[in-house]
Residue frames as qw, qx, qy, qz and C-alpha x, y, z in Angstrom:
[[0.223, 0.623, 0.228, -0.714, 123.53, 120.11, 176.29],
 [0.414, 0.713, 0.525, 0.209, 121.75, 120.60, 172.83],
 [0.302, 0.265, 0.156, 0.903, 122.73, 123.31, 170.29],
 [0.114, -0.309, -0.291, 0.898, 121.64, 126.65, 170.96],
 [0.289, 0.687, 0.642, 0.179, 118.05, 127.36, 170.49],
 [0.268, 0.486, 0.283, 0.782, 117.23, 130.46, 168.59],
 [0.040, 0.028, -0.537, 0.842, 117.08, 133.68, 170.78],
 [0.282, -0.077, 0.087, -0.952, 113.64, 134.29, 169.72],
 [0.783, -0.266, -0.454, -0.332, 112.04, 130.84, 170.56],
 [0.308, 0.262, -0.776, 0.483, 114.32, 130.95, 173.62],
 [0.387, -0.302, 0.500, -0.713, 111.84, 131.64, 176.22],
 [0.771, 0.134, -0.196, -0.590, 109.61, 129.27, 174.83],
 [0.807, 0.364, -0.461, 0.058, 111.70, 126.38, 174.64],
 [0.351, -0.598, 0.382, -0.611, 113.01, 127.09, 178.15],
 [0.671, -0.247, -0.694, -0.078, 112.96, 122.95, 179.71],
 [0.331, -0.042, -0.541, 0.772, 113.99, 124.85, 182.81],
 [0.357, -0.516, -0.265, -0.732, 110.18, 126.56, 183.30],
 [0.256, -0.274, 0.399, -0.837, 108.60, 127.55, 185.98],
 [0.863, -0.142, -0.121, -0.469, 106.19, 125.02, 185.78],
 [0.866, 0.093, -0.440, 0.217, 108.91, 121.78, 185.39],
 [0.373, 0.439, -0.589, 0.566, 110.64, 123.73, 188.38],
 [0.299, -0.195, 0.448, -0.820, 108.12, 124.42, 191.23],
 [0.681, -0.022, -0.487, -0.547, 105.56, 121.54, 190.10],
 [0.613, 0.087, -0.734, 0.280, 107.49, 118.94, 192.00],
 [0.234, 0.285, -0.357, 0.858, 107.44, 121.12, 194.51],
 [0.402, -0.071, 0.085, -0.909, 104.13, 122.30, 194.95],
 [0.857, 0.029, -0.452, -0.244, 102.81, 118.83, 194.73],
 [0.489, -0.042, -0.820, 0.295, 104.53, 117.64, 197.63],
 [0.121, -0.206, 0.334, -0.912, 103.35, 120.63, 199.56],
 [0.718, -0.009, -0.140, -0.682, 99.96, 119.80, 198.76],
 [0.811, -0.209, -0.542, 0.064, 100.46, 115.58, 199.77],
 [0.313, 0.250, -0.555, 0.729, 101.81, 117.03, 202.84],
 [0.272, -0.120, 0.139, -0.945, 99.44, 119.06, 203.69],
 [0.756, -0.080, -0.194, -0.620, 96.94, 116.54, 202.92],
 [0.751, 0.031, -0.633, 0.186, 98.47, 113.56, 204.53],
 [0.177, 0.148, -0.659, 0.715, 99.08, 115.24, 207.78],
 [0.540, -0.267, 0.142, -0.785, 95.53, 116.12, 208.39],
 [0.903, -0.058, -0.387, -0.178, 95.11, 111.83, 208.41],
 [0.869, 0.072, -0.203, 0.446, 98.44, 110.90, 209.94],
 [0.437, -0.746, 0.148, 0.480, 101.52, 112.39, 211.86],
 [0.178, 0.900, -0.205, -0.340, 104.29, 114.18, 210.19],
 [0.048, 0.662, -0.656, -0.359, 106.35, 111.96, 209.36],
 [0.499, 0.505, 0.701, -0.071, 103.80, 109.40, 207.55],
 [0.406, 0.888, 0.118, -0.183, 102.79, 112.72, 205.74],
 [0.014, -0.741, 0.537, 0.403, 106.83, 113.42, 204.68],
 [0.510, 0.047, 0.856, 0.070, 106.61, 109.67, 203.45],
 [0.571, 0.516, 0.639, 0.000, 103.91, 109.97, 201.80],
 [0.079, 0.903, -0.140, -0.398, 105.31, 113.51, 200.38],
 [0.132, -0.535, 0.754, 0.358, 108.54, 112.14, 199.16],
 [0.538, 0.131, 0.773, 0.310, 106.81, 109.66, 196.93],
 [0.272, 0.914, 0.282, -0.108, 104.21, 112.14, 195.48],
 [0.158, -0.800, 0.381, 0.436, 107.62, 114.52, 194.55],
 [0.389, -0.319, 0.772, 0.389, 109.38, 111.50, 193.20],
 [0.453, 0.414, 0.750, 0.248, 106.87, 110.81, 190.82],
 [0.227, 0.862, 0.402, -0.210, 106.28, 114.35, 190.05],
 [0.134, -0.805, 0.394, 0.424, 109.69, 115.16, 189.10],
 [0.389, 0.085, 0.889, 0.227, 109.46, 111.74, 186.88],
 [0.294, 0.811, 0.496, -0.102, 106.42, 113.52, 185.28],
 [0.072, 0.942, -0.070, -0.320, 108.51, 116.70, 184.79],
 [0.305, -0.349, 0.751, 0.470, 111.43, 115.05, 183.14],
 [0.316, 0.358, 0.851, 0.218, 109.09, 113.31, 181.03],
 [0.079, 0.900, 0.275, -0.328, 107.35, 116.64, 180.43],
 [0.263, -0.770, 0.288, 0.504, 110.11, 118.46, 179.65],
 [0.236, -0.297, 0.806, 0.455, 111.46, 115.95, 176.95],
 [0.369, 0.657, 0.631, 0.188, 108.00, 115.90, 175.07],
 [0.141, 0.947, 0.286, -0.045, 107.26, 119.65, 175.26],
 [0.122, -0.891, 0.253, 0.356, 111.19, 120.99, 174.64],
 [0.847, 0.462, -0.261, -0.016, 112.64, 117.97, 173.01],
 [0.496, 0.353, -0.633, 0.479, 115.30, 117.97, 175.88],
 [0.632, -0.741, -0.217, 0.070, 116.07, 117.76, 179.58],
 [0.007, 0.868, -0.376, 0.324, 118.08, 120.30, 181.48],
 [0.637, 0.240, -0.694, 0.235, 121.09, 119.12, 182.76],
 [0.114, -0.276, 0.365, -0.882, 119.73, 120.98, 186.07],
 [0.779, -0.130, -0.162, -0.592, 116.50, 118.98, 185.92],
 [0.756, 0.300, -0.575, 0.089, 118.33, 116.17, 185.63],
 [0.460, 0.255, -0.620, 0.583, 120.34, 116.29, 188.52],
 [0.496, -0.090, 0.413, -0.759, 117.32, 117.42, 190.82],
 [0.840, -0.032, -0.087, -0.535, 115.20, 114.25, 189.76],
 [0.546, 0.370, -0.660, 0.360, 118.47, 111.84, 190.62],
 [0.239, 0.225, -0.639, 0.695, 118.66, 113.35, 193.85],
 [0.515, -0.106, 0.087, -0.846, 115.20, 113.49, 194.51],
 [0.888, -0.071, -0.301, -0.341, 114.22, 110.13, 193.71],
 [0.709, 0.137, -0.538, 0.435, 117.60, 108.53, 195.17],
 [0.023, -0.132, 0.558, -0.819, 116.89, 110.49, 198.61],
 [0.694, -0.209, -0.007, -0.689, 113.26, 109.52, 198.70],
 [0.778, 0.288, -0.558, -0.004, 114.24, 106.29, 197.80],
 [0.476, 0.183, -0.662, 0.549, 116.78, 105.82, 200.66],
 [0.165, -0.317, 0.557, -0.749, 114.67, 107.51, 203.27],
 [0.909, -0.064, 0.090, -0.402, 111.25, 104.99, 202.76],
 [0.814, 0.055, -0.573, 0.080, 114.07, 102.15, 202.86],
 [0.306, 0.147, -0.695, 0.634, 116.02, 103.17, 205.92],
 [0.230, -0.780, -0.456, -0.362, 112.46, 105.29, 207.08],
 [0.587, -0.456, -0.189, 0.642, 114.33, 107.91, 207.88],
 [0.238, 0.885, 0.367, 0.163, 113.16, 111.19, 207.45],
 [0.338, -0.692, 0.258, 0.584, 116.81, 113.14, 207.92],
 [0.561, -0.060, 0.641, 0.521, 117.86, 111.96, 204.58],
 [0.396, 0.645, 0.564, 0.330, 114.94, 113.33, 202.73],
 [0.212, -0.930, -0.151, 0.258, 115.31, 116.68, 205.03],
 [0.139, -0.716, 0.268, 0.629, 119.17, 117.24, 203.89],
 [0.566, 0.514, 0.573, 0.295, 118.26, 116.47, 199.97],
 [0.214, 0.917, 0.289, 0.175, 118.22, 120.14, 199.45],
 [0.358, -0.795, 0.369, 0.321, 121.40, 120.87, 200.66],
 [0.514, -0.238, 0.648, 0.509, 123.47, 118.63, 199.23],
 [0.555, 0.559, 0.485, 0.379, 121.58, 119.76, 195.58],
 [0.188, 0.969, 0.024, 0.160, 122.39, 123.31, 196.31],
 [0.676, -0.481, 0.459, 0.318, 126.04, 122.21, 197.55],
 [0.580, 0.159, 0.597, 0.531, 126.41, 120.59, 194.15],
 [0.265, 0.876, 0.286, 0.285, 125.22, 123.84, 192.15],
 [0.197, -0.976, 0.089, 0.004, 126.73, 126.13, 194.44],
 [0.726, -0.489, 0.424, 0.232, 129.91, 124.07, 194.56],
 [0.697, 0.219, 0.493, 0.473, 130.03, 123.36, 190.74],
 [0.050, 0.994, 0.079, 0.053, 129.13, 127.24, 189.97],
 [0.431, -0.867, 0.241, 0.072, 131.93, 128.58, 192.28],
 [0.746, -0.214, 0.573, 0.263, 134.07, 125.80, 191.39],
 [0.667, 0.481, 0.395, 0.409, 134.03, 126.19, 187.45],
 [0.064, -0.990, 0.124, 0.008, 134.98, 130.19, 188.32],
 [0.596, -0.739, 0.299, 0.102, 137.85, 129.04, 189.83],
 [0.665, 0.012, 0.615, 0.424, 139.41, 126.71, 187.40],
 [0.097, 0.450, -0.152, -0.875, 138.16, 129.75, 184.61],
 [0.058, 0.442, 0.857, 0.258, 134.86, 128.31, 183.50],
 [0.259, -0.031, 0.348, -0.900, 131.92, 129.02, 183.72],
 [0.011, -0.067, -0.962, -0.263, 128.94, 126.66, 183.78],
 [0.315, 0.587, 0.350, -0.659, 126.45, 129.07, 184.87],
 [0.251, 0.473, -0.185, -0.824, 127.00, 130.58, 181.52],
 [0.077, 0.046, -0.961, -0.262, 126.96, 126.80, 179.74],
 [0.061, 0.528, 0.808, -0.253, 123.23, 126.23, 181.47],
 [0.026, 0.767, 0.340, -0.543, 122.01, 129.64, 180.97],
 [0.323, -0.276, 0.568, 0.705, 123.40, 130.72, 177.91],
 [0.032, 0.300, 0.636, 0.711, 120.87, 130.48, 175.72],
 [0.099, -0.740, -0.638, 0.188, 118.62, 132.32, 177.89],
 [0.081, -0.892, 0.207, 0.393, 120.85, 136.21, 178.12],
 [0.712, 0.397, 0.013, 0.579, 123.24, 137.29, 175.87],
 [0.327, -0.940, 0.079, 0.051, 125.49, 138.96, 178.31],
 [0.182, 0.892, -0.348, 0.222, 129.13, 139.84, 178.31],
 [0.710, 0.206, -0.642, 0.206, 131.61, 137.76, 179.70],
 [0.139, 0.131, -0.577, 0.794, 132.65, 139.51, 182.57],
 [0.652, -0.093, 0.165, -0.734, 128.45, 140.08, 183.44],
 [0.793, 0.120, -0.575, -0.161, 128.80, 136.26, 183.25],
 [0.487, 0.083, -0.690, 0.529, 131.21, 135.65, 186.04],
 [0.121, -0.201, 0.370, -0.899, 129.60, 138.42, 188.20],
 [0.725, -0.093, -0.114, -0.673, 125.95, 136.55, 187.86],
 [0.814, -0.017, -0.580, -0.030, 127.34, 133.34, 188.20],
 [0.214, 0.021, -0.654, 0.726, 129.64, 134.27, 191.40],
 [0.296, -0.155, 0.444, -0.832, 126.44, 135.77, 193.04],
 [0.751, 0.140, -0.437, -0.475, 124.43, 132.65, 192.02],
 [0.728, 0.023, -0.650, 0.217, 126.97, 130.28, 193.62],
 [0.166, 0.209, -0.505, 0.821, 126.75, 132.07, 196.77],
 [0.563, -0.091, 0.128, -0.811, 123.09, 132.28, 196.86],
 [0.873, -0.148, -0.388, -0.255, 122.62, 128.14, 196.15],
 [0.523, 0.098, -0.716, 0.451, 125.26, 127.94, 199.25],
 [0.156, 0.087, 0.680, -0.711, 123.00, 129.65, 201.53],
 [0.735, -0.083, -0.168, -0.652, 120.20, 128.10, 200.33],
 [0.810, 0.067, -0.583, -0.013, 121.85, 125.37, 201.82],
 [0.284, 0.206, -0.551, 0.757, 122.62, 126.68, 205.10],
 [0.345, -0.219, 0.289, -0.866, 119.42, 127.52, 205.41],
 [0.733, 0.013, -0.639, -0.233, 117.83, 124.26, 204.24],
 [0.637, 0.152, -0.627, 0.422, 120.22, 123.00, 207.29],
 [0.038, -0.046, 0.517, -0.854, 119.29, 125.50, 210.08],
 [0.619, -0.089, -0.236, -0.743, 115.44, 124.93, 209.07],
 [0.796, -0.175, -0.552, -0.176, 114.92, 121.07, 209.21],
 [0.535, -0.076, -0.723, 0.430, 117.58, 121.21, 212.41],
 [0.079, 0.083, 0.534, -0.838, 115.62, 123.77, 214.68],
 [0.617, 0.100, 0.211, -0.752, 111.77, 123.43, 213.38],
 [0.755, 0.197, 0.473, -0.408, 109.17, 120.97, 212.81],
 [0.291, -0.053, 0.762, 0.576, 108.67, 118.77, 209.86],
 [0.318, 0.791, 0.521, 0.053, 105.42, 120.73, 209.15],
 [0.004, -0.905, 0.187, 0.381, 107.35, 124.04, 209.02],
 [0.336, -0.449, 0.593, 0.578, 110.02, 122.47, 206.67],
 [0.443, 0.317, 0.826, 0.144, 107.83, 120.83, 204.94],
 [0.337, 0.839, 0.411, 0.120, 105.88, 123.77, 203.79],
 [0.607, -0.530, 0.150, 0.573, 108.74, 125.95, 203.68],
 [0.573, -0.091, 0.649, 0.492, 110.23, 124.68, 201.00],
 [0.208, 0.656, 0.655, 0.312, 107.34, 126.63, 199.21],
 [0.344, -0.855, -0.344, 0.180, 106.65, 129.49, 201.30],
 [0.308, -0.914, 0.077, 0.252, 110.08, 130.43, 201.76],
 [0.615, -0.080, 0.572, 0.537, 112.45, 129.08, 199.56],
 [0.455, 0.513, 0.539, 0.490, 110.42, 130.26, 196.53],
 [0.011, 0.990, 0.132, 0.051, 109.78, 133.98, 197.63],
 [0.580, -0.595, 0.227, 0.508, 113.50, 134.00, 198.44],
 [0.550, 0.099, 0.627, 0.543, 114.72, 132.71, 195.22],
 [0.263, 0.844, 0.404, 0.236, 112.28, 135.10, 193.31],
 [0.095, -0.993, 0.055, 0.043, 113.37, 138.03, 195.36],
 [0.594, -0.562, 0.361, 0.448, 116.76, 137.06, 194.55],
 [0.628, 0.198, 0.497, 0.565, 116.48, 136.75, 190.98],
 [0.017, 0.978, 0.099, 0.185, 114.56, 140.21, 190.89],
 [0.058, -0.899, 0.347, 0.262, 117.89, 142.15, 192.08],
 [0.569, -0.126, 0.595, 0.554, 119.54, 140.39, 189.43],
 [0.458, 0.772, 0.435, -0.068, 117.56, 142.03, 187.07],
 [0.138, -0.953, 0.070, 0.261, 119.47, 145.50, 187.05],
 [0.308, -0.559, 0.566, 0.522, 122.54, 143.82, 186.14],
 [0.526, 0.348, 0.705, 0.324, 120.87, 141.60, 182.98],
 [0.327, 0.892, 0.285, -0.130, 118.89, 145.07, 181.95],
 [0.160, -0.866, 0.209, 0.426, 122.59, 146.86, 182.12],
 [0.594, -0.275, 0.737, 0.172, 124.19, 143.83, 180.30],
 [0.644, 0.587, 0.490, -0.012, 121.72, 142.54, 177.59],
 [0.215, -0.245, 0.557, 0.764, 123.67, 142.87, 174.48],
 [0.111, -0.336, -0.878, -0.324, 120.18, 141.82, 172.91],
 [0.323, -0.003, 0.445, -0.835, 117.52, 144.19, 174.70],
 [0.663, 0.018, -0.289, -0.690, 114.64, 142.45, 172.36],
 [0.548, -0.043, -0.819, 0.166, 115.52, 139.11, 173.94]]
């Protein structure tokens, strides 16, 4: 990680944006979507998983013009992204690409939870220069963080194994992101109570 940017260019400076996060994202939807109307589903996930891989290759590359860094979070989603696309158009197997999203919210949820335990915290290390919160409003955001990327992985898992690959496929949009939103919204309450910094 890079020193700590100044609170009041923090948002700005942000490599973790909404754009560099959901782009990837929204960009396979869309080659999905448009590949299936030509082709079966799992042609269209093919063709999905490259479209991603190269969009998350875009966002790294993004990121490191327009912040001057890449999150270590970015990072580790464009790894596992490209190395699970990667492996399913060699083996052409379309499980591999399906549990990709587990095993990255495994590793978040796992390294979260995990850095609690040992008395880290690595939420606070990633996030840090975003809040300026209390220690103890650290642990409490991070514990309900790691709990929420472990059932985003449960659900990842109960999705691809009981519905379609068009339903997962667009999911991943659909439902993942309204989740994730409506999860970070009742986190609010505690940042508003927290915020040593209200002007941040």
């Amino acid at each position: 990680m890079s020193s700590r940017i100044a609170p009041e260019s923090a948002t700005d400076a942000k490599p973790n944006s909404l754009l560099v996060d959901i782009g990837p994202v929204i960009a396979y939807v869309i080659s999905f979507n448009l590949a299936r109307r030509f082709t079966d589903a799992t042609t269209a996930l093919y063709i999905g998983a490259v479209v991603i891989s190269i969009a998350i290759v875009v966002a790294v590359i993004y990121s490191k013009k327009k912040f001057g860094r890449v999150s270590v979070l970015l990072w580790v989603s464009a790894i596992l992204i490209v190395g699970s696309a990667a492996i399913t158009l060699l083996f052409q197997d379309e499980r591999i690409f399906k549990i990709k999203p587990t095993a990255i919210n495994i590793l978040y949820g796992g390294m979260i939870l995990g850095s609690l335990a040992i008395g880290k915290n690595v939420f606070k290390l990633l996030m840090g220069e975003v809040y300026s919160l209390p220690d103890k409003a650290w642990r409490i955001l991070a514990f309900r963080w790691g709990l929420f990327f472990l059932f985003l992985a449960g659900l990842n898992e109960f999705i691809w194994r009981t519905q379609s690959t068009e339903f997962w496929s667009n999911f991943k949009f659909f439902g993942m992101f309204p989740i994730t939103i409506t999860f970070a919204m009742a986190n609010v309450p505690l940042l508003l109570k927290h915020q040593t910094n209200p002007d941040e």
